[in-house]
N, C-alpha and C positions, 0 to 999 in steps of 0.2 A: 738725158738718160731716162729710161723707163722700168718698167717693174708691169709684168702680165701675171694674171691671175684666173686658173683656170677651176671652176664650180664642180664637180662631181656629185651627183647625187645616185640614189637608185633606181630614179628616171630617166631624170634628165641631164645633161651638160650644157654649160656656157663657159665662154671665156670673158675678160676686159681687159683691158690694158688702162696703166695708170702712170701719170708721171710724177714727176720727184717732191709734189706738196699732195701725192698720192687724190689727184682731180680723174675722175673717172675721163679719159678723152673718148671712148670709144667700147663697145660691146656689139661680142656676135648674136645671133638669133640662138634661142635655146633648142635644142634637136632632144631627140625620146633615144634611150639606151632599146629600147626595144624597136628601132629601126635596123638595127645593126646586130644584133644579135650575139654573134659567136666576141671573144675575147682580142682576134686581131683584127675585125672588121672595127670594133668600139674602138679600136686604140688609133685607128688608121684615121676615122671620124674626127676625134679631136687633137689629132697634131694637124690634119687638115683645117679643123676652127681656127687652131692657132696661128697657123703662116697665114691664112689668108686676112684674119685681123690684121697683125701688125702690117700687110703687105697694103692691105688698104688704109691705111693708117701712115705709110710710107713712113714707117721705123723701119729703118738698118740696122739687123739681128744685132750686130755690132755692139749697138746703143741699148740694148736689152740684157737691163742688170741681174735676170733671174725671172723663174716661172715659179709662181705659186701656186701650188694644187693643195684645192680641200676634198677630199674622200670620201666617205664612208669608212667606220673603225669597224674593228680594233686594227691598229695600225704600229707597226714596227719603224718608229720615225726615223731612229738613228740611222738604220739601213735602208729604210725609203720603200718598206712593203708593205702591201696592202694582206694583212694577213687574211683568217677563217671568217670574211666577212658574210654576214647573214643575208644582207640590202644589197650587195652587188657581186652575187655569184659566180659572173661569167670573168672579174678582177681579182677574185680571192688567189690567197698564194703567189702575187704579182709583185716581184720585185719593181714597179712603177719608178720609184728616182732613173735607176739607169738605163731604164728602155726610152725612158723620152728624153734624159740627158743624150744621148747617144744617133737620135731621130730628128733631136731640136736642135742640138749643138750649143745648147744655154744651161747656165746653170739651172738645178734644180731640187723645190724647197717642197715637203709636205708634209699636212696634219691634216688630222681627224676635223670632218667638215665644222659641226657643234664646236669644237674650240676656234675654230675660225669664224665662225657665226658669232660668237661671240664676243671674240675680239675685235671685230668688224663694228657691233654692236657698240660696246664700250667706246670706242674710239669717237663712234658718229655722235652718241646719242648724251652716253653718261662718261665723260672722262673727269669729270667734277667726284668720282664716289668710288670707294676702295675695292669692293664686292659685288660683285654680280653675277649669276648664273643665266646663261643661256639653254633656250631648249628650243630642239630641232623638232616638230613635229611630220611625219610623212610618209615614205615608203619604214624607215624606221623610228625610235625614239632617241635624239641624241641628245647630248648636254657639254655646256664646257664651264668654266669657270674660272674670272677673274678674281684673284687674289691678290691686295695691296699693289691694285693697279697693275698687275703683269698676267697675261697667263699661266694657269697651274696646271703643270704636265706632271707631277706629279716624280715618284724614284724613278721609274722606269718608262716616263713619257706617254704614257696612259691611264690615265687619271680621268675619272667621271664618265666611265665606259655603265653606266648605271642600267641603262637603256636592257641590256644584253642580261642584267644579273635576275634569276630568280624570283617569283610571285609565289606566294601560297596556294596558285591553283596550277600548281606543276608545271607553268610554263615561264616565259620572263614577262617583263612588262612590256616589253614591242610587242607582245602577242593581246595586249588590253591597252595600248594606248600608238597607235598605228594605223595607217590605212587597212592594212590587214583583217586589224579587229574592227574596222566596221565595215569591211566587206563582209564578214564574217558573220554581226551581227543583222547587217539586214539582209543578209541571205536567212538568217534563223528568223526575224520577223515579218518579212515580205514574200520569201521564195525567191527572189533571183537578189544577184549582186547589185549594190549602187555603189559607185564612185561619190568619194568628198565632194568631186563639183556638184555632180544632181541632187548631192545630199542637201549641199549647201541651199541650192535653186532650189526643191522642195519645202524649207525651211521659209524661205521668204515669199512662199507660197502660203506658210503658214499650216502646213502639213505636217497632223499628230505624229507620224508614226516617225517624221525624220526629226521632229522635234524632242521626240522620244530618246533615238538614238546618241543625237546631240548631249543631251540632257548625262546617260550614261557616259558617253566618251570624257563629258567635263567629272566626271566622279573620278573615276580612275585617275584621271590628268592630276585631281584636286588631292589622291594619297599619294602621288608619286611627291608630288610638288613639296605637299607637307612634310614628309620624310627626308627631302630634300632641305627643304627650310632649317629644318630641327637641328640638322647634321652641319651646316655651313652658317646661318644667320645673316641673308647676303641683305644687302639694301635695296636689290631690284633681280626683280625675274624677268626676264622676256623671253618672251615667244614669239618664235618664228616656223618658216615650212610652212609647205601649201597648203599643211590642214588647217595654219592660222589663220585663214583667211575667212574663215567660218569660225573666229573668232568670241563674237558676241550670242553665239548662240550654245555653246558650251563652257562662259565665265562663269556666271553664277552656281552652276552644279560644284565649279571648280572654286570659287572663289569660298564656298560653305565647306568643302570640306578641311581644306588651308586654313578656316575662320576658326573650324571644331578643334583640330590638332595642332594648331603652332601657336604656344602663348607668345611668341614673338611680334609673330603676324597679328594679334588681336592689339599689343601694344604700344606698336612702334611700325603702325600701318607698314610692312614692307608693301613695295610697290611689285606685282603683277600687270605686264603688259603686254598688249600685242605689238611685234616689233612694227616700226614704221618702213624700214627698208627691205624686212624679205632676205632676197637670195640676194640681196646688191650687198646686205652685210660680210657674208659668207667671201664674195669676192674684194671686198675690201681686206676682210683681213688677212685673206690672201696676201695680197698685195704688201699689204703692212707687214705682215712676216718675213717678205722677201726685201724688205729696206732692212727691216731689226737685223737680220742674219748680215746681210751686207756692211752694216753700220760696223758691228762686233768683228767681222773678218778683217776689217780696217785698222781697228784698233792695235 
């Protein structure tokens, strides 16, 4: 028996398939949402990911205990919709469970990607520790949140939608802590746009102006974090998303503001880190949601 697990982000999609001690066997190529464009060429894309994994894989639908999809929020879990989402436009207002139940002919499980990043995280990395917050950095700003060891969905299954709420300079924080804003800001201090990658390349170039930039993006990162901290008192943060990848070049901006604001953090070193697995977390706990729901439907 297996358990597939499909990645959703604002870019990109992947899928994996996993079996019953949840061992990754097999993963598709990651494809860009902006090859596909319109809402049923994107949907058409990855049920195509999907059958032709497991077909390469020579799993019989049969033996495929459930599909786990992580999204992009704010998300309607109970009903399975991807509601007014910010990061993936052309899915917003998408009843998603039952158009792919219906296309796949398998069961199917989804959450907001950050809580699956999350629990992906926990599982691999820290299952020794009660609390932990995850964060998605990338096309948007997400977060999930382990509490006494399980996922926190919160009354209404959307809980730690943080990302989405309000800043004091009239916009939210995805608008200061996202690709967005530093498309944004090095179009305000260059004149054209850079991408995270070149930002990153630039950076190990040892180039002021992207180390500049850097430098900013861990500020912001460093008062979300801390507000974050204040509110929850988790044992470990981790950071994930493509923009963690340029990790070490925006800790310290991040790490001083966390230091200034959280008497916690000064005293009980929580731990801030960049995740080690990425998007392989996100489809793990994919995966692992789609045993848990399995497990409990048993019962």
């Amino acid at each position: 028996m297996y358990y597939l697990a499909v990645d959703i982000g604002g870019t990109t999609f992947r899928s994996g398939a996993f079996d019953q001690k949840l061992q990754c066997i097999g993963k598709s190529k990651i494809e860009y949402i902006s090859d596909y464009k319109t809402r049923e060429r994107i949907i058409a894309a990855i049920i195509s990911q999907v059958r032709l994994l497991y077909s390469k894989l020579r799993i019989n639908k049969e033996d495929i205990l459930g599909v786990g999809i992580s999204c992009p929020g704010p998300l309607d879990i109970a009903s399975g919709t991807i509601l007014e989402t910010p990061n993936l436009k052309e899915l917003a207002n998408f009843h998603i469970k039952n158009e792919f139940n219906q296309l796949l002919g398998i069961p199917i499980y989804i959450n907001n990607d950050a809580n699956l990043f999350s629990l992906g995280e926990w599982y691999s990395s820290f299952n020794d520790i009660n609390t932990l917050v995850g964060i998605t950095l990338g096309t948007g700003l997400g977060f999930g949140v382990i509490l006494n060891k399980e996922l926190y969905l919160g009354s209404h299954q959307m809980a730690a939608e943080y990302g989405i709420s309000p800043n004091l300079n009239g916009g939210t924080w995805e608008d200061l802590v996202s690709i967005r804003y530093i498309h944004s800001l090095s179009k305000e201090m260059t004149n054209k746009i850079i991408s995270p990658a070149e930002l990153f390349s630039m950076a190990e170039e040892k180039d002021s102006v992207a180390l500049e930039i850097w430098d900013k993006f861990g500020y912001n990162l460093g008062v979300v974090i801390s507000q974050v901290i204040n509110m929850l008192d988790p044992q470990v943060v981790t950071i994930g998303g493509g923009i963690s990848h340029a990790y070490k070049y925006f800790y310290n901006s991040c790490e001083y503001q966390v230091s200034k604001h959280c008497p916690a953090f000064q005293k009980f070193k929580i731990k801030i880190v960049e995740s080690k697995h990425k998007e392989e977390s996100s489809l793990l706990g994919a995966a692992l949601m789609v045993k848990n729901k399995f497990n409990k439907e048993l019962m």
